[in-house]
N, C-alpha and C positions, 0 to 999 in steps of 0.2 A: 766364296763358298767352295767346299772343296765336293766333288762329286767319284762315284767309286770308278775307279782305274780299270777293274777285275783283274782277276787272278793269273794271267799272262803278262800284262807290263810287272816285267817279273823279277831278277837280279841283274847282274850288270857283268862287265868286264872292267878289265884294267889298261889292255894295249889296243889301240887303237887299230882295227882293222880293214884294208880295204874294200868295195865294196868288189866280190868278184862276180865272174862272168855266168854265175849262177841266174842273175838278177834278168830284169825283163828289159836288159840293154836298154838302162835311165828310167823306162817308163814307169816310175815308179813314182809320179804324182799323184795326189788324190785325183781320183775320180770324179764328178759332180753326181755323186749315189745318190743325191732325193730329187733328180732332175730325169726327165725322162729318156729311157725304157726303164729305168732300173727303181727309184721312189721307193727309197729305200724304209725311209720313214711313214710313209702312207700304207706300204704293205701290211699285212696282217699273217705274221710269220709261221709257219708250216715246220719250226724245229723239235727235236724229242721233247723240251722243256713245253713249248705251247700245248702240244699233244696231252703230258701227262698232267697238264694243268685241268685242259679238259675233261680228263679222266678224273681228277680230284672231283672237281663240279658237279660230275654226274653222277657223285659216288661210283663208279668203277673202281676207281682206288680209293685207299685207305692208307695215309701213312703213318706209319706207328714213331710217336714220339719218344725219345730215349732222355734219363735222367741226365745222364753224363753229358751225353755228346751232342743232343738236341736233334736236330731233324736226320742227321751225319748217316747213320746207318743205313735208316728206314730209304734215305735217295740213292745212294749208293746200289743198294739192293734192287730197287724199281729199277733203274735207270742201266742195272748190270754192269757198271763201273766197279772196278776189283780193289778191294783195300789194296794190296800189296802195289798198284802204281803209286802207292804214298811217298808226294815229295815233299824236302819240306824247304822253306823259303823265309829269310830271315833279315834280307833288306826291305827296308818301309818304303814299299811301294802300290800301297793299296788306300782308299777312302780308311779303312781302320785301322791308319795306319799306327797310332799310338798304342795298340794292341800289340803290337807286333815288337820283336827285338828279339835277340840270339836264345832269350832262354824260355821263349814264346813264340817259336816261328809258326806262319803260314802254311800249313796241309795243303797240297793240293792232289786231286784225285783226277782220273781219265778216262775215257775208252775214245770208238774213233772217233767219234763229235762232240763230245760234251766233258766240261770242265767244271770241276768241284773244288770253290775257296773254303777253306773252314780255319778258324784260329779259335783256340780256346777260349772259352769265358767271352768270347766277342757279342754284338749284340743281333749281327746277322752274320750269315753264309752268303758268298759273292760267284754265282753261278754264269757260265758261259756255253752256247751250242752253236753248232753252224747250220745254220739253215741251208740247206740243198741250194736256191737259187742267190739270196742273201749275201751269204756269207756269216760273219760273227753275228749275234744276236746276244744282248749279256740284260741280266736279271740280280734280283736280290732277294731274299727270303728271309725272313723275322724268325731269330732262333726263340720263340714264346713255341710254349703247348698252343694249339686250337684245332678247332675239329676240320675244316680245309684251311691248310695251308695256301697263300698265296704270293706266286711268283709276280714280284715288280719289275716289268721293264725297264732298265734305265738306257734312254736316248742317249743321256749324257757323256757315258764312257765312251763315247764313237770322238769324242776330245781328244782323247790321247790314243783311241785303237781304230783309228786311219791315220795312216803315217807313213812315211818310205819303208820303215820297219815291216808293215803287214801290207807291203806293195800297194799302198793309196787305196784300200778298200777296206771295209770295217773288217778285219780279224785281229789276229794274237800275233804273239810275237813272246819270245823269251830270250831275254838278254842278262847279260855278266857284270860286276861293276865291285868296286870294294866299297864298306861299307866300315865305320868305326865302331869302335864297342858295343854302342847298343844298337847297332843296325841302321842309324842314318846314311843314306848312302853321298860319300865322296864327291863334291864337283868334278868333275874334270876327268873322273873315269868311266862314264859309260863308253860304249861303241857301239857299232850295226848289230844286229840280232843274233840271233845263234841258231844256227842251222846245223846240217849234218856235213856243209862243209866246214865248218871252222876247226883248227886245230883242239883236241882237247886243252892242252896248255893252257888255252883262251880263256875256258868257258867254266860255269859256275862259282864267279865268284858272288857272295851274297846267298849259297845254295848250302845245306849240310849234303853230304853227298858221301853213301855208304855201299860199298862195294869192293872188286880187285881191278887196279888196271896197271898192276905188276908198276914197272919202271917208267911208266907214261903219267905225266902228273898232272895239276887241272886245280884250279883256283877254288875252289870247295872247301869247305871250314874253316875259312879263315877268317877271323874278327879281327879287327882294327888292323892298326897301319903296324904295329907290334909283329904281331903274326904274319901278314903282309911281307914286312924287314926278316924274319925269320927265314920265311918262305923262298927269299930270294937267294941267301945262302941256302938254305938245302932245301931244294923243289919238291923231295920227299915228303916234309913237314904235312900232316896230317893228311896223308894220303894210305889208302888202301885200309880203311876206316871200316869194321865190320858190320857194327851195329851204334845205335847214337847213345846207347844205356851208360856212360863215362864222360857224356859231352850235356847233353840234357835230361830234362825227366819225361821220358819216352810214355808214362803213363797216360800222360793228355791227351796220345794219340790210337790210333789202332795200331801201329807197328812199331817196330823199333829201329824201322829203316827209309831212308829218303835215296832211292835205288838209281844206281847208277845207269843201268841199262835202262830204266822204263826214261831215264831224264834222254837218254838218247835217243830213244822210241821218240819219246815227244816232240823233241828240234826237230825232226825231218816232218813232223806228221802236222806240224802248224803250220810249216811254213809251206810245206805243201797242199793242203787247205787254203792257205793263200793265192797261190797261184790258179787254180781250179778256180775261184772266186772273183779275181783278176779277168783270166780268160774269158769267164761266163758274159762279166759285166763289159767288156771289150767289143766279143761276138756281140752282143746286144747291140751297142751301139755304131759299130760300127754296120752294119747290117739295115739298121733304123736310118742312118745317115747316106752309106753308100751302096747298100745294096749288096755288099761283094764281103771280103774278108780279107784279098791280096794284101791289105798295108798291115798285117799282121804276123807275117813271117818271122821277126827277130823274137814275138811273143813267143812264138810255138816253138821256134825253138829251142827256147830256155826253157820252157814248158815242159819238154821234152828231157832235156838235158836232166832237170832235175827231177822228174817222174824215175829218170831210169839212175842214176848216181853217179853220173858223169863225173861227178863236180866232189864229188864225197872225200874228205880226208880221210885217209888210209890208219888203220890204227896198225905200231910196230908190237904191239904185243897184245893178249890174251883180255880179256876183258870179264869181269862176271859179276854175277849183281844176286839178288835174292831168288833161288831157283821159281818161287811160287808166283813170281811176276812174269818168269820166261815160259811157265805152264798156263798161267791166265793169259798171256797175251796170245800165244801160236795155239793156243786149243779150238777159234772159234774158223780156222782154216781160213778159206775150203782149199782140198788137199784134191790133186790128181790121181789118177791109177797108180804111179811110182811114192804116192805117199808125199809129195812135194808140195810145198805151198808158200805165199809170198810172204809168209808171215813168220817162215823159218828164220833163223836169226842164227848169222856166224861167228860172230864177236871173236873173232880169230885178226884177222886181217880186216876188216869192213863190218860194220850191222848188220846187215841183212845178208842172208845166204845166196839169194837171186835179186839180182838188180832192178829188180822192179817196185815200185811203189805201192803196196797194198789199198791203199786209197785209192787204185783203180777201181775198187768193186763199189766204193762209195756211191749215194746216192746223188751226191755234190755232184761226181763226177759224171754219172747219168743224165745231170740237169745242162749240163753243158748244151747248149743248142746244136742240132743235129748237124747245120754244115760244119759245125767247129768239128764234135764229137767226130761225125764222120771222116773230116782230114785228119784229125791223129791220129784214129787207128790206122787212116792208111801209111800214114807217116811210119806208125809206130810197126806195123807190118812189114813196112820195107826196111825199117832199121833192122829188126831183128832177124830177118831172112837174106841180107847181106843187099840187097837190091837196090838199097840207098848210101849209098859210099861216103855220107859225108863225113871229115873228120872231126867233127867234133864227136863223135860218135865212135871211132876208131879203139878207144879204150874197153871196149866192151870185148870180151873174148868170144870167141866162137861157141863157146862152150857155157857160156852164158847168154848168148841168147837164147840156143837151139833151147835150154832148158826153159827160159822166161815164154818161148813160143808155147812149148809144149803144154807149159802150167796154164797160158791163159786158153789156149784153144780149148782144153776141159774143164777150166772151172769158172770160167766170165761169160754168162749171159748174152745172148744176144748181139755177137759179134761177126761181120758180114760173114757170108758162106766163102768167100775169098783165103777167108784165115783158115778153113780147113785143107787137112791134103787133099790129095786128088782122088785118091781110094774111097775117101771118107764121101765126096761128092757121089759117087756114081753106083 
């Protein structure tokens, strides 16, 4: 019996890549998540989807059913998820998956916790959130009219989404892989996940993938092993793609783009949820066991490494994607006095403008237990104020901390009176 995957065991690659120094140095076995502190399964989850389920129940909400597109809008809407992250995904790698194929691919939608599957004419929608202490939490919803919709937990996808992939603890993971004609995907060509360290070169294959990334190329639109053979002679081969209205029939969807920047948005922003999630469940147990946290050093520091971009492959040229995805995404800030914020994006040289990880302000991130929380900002204090010299940390410019200090000391809650100046103290 085949059970749904959801909507991040997602496309694949083709070149095998190693696993780098980003990782939680090995610790990347599954966890024993339903054993205790963490019971994973016994809890009763606190994510946007359980919330708004509630709100259906109680009448509070009302979601309006649409002819086309079925529940598509009306959640999109509630949930404040922006059409324009629309990707699309055309290796069968989901429970529907006979639905799926190059001229019928998989929609998926985003904001900072919650993911939205949708494929046309399908018989459900394959939804995912992170729950604050959790992690992944994945559901399914019956595209039928009726007056409360209701969200199904599925336990079962914690099958395939705990994995080295999502560091040993239920989350996501987005991967590359070729895929033939109609979108079965190739033995022998997946690899490790796709982060925001991986070369583009690597990543999207099995993805339509619409945007500019000038003379940097990337495994995206390409069906079968044909295209593939094409591709390797000229690596330009369907790149720098504007819209999909030539490739499929864009009518299906809301957009007519599966955008290059929000698919980059997304690699760091899973895999970073991961970690966050990793940590949480670590602190727990290690804390449950020994009382202390000291055997958790190589965690935190990869933790770190990749909160701030240590690790990030550098892009050699210019990057750009659908302007209305780069105004949805940096709209929701929050911005300091200078108008700064982590959520700026520089698609020049790097994604992000400031090296810091905006899933700072997350709630995940909050739920971190306090001894954890507390050693990384101190950590993260000292890295950015020069006072921790370590080099793996060395690649950060001066010029990019002093800014990352500045943005978080005004716009991140509740962080010790230490991180302010001394003017600001007194």
């Amino acid at each position: 019996m085949h059970y749904p995957r959801i909507l991040l065991a997602l496309a694949a690659l083709s070149l095998a890549s190693p696993v780098v120094a980003e990782d939680f140095q090995g610790s990347t076995h599954a966890l024993k998540y339903d054993d205790p502190p963490i019971e994973y399964s016994k809890q009763t989850p606190q994510d946007r989807i359980a919330k708004l389920q509630a709100q259906i129940v109680s009448g509070e909400v009302k979601l309006k059913w649409d002819d086309e597109y079925g529940w598509l809008p009306a959640l999109l809407d509630e949930l404040k998820i922006p059409k324009s992250s629309q990707m699309l995904v055309f290796s069968q790698t989901s429970l529907q998956r006979r639905e799926i194929n190059p001229r019928n691919p998989r929609a998926i939608f985003y904001n900072d916790d919650v993911y939205v599957g949708y494929i046309p004419h399908a018989p459900m929608m394959e939804i995912s959130a992170v729950d604050p202490k959790l992690g992944g939490i994945f559901y399914s919803l019956d595209q039928v009219p009726q007056d409360k919709p209701s969200f199904t937990r599925n336990q079962d996808c914690i099958q395939c989404h705990v994995s080295p992939r999502s560091l040993g603890i239920p989350g996501h993971f987005v991967r590359s892989l070729r895929t033939d004609g109609g979108g079965e995907i190739i033995a022998g060509t997946d690899t490790s996940e796709v982060t925001h360290c991986t070369p583009l070169a690597d990543r999207w294959g099995g993805w339509y993938v619409t945007g500019q990334s000038g003379a940097q190329t990337h495994l995206g639109n390409l069906v079968g092993l044909s295209a593939f053979d094409r591709h390797s002679g000229d690596p330009s081969y369907r790149g720098n793609v504007p819209d999909l209205r030539e490739i499929i029939d864009t009518s299906k969807y809301l957009t007519p783009h599966s955008d290059i920047v929000a698919l980059m948005v997304l690699e760091h922003q899973v895999h970073m949820h991961n970690y966050i999630t990793r940590l949480n469940y670590e602190t727990r147990t290690m804390t449950e066991t020994y009382g202390h946290i000291r055997y958790l050093k190589n965690q935190v520091n990869a933790f770190l490494r990749y909160l701030l971009f240590t690790e990030e492959t550098p892009l050699s040229g210019p990057v750009s994607g659908d302007p209305q995805y780069v105004a949805d995404f940096t709209a929701p800030g929050p911005r300091d006095s200078k108008g700064r914020s982590l959520r700026d994006l520089d698609l020049q040289t790097r994604t992000f403008k400031y090296p810091c990880s905006f899933l700072i302000y997350s709630e995940a991130f909050d739920q971190i237990p306090m001894v954890m929380r507390d050693h990384l900002l101190q950590r993260l204090y000292d890295i950015l104020t020069g006072k921790d010299e370590d080099p793996e940390f060395s690649k950060i410019t001066a010029n990019d901390r002093q800014a990352v200090l500045e943005i978080l000391r005004e716009t991140k809650p509740n962080l010790p009176a230490y991180w302010q100046p001394l003017a600001a103290k007194q």
